[in-house]
C-alpha positions as CSV (number, residue, x, y, z in Angstrom):
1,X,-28.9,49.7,24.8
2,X,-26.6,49.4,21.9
3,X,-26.3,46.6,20.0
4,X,-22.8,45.0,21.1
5,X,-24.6,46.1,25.3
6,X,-25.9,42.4,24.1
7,X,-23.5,40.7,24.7
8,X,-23.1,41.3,28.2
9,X,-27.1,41.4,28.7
10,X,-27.4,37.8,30.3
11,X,-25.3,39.4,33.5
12,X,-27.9,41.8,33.8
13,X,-31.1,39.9,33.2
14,X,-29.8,37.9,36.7
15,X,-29.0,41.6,38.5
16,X,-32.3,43.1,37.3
17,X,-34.7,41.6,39.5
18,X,-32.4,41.1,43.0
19,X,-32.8,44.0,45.0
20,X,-29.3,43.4,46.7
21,X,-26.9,46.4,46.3
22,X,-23.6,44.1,47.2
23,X,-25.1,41.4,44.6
24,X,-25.8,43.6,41.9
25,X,-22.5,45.5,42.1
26,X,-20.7,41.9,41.8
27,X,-22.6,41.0,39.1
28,X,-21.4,44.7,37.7
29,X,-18.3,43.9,37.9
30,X,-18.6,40.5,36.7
31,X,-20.3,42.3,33.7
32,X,-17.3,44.2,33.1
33,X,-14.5,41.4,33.7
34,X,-16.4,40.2,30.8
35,X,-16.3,42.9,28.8
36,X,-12.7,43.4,29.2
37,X,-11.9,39.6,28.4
38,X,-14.9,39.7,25.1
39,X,-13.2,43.2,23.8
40,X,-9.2,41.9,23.7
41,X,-9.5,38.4,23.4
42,X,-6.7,36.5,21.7
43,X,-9.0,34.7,19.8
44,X,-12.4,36.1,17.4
45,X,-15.4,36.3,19.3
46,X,-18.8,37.4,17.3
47,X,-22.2,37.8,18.5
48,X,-24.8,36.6,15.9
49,X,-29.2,37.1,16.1
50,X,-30.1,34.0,15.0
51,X,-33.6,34.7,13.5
52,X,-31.8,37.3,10.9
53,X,-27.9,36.0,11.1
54,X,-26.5,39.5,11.3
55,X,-23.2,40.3,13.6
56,X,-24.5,41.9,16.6
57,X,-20.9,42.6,17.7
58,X,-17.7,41.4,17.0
59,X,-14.0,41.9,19.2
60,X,-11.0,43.5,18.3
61,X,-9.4,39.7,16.9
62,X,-12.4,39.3,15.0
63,X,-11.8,43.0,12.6
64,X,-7.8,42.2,13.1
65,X,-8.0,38.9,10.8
66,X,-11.1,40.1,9.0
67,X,-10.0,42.9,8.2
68,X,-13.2,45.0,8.8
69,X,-14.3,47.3,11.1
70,X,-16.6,46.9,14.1
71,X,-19.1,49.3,12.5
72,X,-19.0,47.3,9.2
73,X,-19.2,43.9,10.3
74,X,-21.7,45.2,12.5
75,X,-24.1,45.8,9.6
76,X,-22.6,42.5,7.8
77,X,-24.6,38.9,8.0
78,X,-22.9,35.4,8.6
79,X,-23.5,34.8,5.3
80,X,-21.5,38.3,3.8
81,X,-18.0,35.9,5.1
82,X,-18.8,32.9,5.2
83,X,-16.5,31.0,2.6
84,X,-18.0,26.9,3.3
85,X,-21.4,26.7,3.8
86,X,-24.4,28.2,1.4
87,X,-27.2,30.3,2.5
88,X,-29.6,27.6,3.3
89,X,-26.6,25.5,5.3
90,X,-26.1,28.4,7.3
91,X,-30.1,28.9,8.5
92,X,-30.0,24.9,8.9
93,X,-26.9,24.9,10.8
94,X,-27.7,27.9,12.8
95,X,-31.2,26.2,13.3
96,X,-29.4,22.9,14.6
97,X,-26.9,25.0,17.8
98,X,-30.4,26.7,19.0
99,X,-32.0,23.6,19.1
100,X,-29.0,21.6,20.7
101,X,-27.7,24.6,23.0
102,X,-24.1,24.1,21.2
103,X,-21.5,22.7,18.5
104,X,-18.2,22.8,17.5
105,X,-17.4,22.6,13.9
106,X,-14.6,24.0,10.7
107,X,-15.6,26.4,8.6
108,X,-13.9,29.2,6.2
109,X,-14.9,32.7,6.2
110,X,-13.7,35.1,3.9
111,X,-11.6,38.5,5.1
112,X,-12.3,42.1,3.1
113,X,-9.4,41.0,0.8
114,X,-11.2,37.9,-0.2
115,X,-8.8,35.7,1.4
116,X,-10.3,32.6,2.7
117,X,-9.2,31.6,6.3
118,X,-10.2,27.9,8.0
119,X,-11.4,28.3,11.6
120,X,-12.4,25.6,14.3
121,X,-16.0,27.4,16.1
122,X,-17.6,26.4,19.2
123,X,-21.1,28.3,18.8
124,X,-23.4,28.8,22.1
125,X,-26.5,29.5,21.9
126,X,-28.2,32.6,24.4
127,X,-31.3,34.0,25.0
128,X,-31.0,37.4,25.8
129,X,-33.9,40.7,25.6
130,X,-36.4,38.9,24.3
131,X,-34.0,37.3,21.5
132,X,-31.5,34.1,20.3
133,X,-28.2,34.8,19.3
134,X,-25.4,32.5,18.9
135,X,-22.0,33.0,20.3
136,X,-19.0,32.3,18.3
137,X,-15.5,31.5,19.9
138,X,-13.1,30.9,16.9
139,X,-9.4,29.5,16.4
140,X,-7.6,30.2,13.4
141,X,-6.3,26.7,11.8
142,X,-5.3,28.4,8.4
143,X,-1.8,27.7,9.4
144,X,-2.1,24.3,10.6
145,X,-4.0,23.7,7.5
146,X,-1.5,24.9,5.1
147,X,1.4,22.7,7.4
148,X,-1.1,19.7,6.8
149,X,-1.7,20.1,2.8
150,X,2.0,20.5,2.4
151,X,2.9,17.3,4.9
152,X,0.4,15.4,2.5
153,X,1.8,16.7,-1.1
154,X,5.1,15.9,0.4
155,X,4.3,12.4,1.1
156,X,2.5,12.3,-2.1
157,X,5.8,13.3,-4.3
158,X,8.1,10.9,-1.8
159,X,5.2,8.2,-2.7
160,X,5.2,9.7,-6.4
161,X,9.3,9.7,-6.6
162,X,9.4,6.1,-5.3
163,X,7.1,4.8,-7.8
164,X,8.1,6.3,-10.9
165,X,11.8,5.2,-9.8
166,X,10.4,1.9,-9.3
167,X,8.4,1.7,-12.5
168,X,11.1,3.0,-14.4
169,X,13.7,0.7,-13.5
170,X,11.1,-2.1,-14.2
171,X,9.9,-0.6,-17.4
172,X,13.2,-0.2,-18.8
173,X,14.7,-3.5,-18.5
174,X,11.9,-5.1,-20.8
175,X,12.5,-2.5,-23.3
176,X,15.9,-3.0,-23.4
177,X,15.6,-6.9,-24.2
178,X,12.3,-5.7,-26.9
179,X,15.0,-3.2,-28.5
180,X,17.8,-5.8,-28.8
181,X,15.4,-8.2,-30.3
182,X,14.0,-5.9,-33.0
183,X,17.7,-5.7,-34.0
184,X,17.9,-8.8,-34.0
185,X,15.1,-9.3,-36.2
186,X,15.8,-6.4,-38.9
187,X,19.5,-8.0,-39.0
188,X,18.0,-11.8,-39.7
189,X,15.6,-10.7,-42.1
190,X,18.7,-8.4,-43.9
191,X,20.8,-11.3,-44.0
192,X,18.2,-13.8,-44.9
193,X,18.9,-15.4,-41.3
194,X,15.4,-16.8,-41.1
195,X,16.0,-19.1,-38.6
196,X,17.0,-16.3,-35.9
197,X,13.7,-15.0,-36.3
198,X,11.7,-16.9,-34.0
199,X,14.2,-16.8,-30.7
200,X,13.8,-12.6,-31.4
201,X,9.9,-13.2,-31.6
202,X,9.7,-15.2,-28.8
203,X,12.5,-12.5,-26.8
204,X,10.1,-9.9,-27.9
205,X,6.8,-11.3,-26.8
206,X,7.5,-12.4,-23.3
207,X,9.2,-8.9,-22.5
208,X,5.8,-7.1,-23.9
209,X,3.9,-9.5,-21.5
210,X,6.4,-8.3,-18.5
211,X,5.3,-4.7,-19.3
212,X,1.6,-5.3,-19.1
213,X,2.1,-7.4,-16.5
214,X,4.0,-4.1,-14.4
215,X,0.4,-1.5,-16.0
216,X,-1.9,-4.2,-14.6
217,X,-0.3,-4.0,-10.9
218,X,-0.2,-0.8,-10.8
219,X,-4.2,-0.6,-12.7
220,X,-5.2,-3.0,-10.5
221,X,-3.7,-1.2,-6.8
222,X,-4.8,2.0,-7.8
223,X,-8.6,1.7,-8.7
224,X,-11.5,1.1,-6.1
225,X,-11.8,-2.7,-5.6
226,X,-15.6,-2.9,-6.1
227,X,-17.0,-6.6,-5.1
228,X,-19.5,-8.7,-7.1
229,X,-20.6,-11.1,-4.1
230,X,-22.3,-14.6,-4.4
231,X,-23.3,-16.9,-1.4
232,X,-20.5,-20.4,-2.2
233,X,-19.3,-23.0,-0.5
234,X,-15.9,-22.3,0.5
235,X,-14.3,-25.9,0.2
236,X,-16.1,-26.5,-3.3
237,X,-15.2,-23.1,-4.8
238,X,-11.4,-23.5,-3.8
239,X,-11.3,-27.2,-4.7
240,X,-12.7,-26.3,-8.4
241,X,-10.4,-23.1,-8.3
242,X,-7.3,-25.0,-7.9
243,X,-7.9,-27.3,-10.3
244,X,-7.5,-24.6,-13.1
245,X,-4.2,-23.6,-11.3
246,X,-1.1,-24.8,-13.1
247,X,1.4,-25.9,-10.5
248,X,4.7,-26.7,-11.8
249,X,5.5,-30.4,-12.1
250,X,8.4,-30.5,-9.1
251,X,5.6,-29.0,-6.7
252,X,3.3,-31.4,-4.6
253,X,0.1,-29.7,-3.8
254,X,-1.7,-31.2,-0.6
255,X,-5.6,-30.3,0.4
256,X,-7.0,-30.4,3.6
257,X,-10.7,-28.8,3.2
258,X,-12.7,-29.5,5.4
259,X,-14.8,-25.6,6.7
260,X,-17.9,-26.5,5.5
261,X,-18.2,-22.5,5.4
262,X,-20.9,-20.9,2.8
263,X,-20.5,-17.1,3.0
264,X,-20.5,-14.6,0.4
265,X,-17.3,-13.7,-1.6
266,X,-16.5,-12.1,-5.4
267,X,-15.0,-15.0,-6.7
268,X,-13.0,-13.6,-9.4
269,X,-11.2,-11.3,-6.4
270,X,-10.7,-13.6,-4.4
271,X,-9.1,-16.4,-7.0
272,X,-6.8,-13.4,-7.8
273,X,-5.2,-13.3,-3.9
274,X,-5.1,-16.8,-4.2
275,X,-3.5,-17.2,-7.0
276,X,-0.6,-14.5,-5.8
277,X,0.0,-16.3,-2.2
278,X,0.3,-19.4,-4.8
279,X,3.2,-17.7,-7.1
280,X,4.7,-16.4,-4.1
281,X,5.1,-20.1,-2.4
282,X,5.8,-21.7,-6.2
283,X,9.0,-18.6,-6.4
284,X,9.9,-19.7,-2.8
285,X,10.7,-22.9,-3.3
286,X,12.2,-22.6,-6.6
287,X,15.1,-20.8,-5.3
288,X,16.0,-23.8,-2.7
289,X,17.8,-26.8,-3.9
290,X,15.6,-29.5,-2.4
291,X,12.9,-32.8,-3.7
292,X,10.8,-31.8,-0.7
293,X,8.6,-29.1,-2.3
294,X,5.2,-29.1,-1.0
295,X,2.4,-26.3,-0.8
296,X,-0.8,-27.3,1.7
297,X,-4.2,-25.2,1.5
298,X,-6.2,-25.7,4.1
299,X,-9.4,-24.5,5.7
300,X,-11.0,-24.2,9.1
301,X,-13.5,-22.1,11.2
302,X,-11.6,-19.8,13.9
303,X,-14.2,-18.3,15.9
304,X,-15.8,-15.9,13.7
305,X,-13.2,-16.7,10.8
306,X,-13.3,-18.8,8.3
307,X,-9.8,-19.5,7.4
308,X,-8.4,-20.4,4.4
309,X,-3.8,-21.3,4.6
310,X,-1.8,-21.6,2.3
311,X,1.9,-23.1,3.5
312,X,5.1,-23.9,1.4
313,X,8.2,-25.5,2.4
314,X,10.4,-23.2,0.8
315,X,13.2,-20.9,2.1
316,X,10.7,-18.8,4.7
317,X,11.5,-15.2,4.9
318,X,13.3,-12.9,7.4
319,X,11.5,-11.0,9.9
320,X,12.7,-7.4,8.5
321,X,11.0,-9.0,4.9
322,X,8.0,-10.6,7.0
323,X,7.4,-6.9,8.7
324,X,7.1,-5.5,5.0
325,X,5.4,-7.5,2.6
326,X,2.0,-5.9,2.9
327,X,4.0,-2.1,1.7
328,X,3.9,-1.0,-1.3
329,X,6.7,-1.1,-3.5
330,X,8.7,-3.3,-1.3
331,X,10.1,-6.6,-3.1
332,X,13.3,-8.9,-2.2
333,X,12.8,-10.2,-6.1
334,X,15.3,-8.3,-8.7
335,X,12.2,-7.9,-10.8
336,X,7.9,-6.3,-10.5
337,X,7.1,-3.4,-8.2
338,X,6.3,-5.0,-5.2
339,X,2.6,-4.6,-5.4
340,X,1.3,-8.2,-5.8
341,X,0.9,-8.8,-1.7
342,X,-0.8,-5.1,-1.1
343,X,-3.4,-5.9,-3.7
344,X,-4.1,-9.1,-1.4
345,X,-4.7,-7.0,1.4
346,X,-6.7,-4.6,-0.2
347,X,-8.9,-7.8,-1.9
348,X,-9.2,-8.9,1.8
349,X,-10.2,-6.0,3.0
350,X,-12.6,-5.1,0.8
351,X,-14.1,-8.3,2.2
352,X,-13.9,-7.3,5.5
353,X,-11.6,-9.9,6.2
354,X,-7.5,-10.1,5.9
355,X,-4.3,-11.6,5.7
356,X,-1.6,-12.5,8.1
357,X,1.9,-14.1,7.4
358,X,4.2,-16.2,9.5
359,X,7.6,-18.4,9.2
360,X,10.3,-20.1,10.4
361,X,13.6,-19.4,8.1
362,X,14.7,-22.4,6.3
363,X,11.5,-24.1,7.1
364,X,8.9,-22.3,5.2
365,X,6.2,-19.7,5.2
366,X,2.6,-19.9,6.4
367,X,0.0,-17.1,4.8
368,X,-3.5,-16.8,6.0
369,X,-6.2,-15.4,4.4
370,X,-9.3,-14.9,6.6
371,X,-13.3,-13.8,5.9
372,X,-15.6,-13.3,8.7
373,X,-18.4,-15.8,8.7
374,X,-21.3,-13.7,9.8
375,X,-20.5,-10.4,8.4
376,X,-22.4,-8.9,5.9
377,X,-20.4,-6.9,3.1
């Protein structure tokens, strides 16, 4: 029996020992049904020994997108097209479907041309004539692959696009002011205008601030938030922590700490979300015209939460700004890039925890950040 006879063998192994004409003559034709469907598939199918890895046989869809002919990848190995996996992933994974019976799983293999082509397999493992071979039913995902990577790269340049636009514009205002103020200085010091000297300085110095200010957002979004954890008493570190804060004079700030809560945290992360739900509620209220400016910071248990709020009584926000403030890039301020409430959520998460906003317009806004208490990082 030839070697591509093999992979119809199983139908005979079961008609080999029944003496029944009528049953063996199904089973025959069974055989043959299979034959038929194996030979002009839509889809590769490939017979592999699984003690030496070399194609047994292989169906007109497999030479068609390979590129080879049944007699040469007939005398070919797994490992002669495989484009993914090494030698010694191949006899592991080959290994792994005899033991579990089957598996499904991407690959590449490479055609006569050298082109690499992705495939999804579903492998099967047979014994047949004294033997194991695996049997290979592949789809062909190059395509779908190539659709995917260019879906991606576009919404990495629209992503890209925004960002640089973003930056730009942000960029370029500070430069502006820097540039009028270094004329400014050059003219003072040519007209021995001494005293304009320090309004340029000043001008100068606060715009340089604004630009490191826009590097360090975008620095401090971009790059792995890596935690430095230590076991603290919630109430204690966050009473200390806003003692250090400056709140403007105008601003009454109102504790109500009472969690109890000691769970682990990064400190220096966590002060930095705090600090922006802070200058977001201080920026709040300064654009009302009211005496009743008042920020409360709270914490409580929740279930499994420990909760820490932080609540103004500034202008609140509108539900289409409420929906938004965790994207990227999106800001209702005529100045930064919109990335001070994303790096929040991204401190939170990386603490397992999160944030959650609410508000009432004209009333104020409510933000949440919350840590699970039991949770290990």
């Amino acid at each position: 029996e030839s070697d591509s006879d093999l992979v119809f063998s199983l139908a005979s192994q079961v008609a080999i020992p029944l003496n029944n004409a009528f049953l063996f003559d199904l089973i025959k034709q069974a055989e043959e049904r299979y034959r038929m469907f194996f030979e002009h598939a839509g889809f590769p199918m490939t017979l592999i020994d699984a003690e030496t890895l070399r194609i047994v046989a292989a169906n007109n869809a497999s030479t068609a997108l390979s590129g080879y002919g049944k007699i040469e990848l007939t005398t070919m190995t797994i490992i002669d097209i495989e484009g993914k996996e090494s030698m010694e992933e191949i006899r592991r994974h080959t290994d792994l479907i005899v033991n579990k019976g089957s598996d499904t799983f991407e690959t590449q293999h490479k055609t006569k041309t050298g082109e690499l082509r992705d495939y999804i397999v579903s492998a099967v493992a047979l014994k047949m004539q004294g033997g194991i071979y695996v049997h290979n039913i592949s789809s062909d995902i190059t395509e779908l692959k190539n659709a995917q990577e260019k879906l991606v790269q576009s919404e990495r340049l629209a992503a890209l696009g925004k960002l640089t636009a973003t930056v730009a514009h942000e960029i370029r205002n500070p430069l502006g002011t820097i540039r009028s103020a270094q004329f400014s200085i050059r003219d003072a010091i040519e007209l021995n205008q001494h005293e304009r000297l320090a309004r340029a300085f000043e001008l100068a110095d606060r715009n340089i601030i604004r630009c490191d200010g826009i590097i360090d957002e975008l620095l401090e979004y971009t790059k792995e938030t890596k935690l430095t954890l230590e076991q603290l008493n919630i109430d204690e570190w966050l009473y200390d922590s806003l003692e250090e804060y400056q709140m403007p004079q105008e601003i009454k700030m109102e504790l109500d700490l009472h969690s109890n809560a000691v769970i682990q945290i990064d400190r220096l992360q966590l002060v930095k979300a705090l600090k922006e739900v802070l200058k977001n509620a201080v920026q709040a209220m300064e654009e009302q015209e009211t005496r009743d400016n008042r920020i409360s910071i709270s914490t409580s248990l929740s279930g499994q939460r420990l909760e820490i709020r932080v609540s103004d009584t500034g202008i609140g926000m509108p539900k289409e700004v409420l929906e938004n403030i965790f994207e990227p890039l999106f800001s209702t301020k005529g100045f930064g890039v919109g990335l001070g409430m994303p790096i929040v959520k991204k401190i939170m998460d990386a603490h397992q925890g999160g944030i959650e906003a609410e508000n009432v317009v004209g009333k104020g806004t409510a933000v949440t950040l919350w840590l699970p208490i039991k949770t290990t990082v």
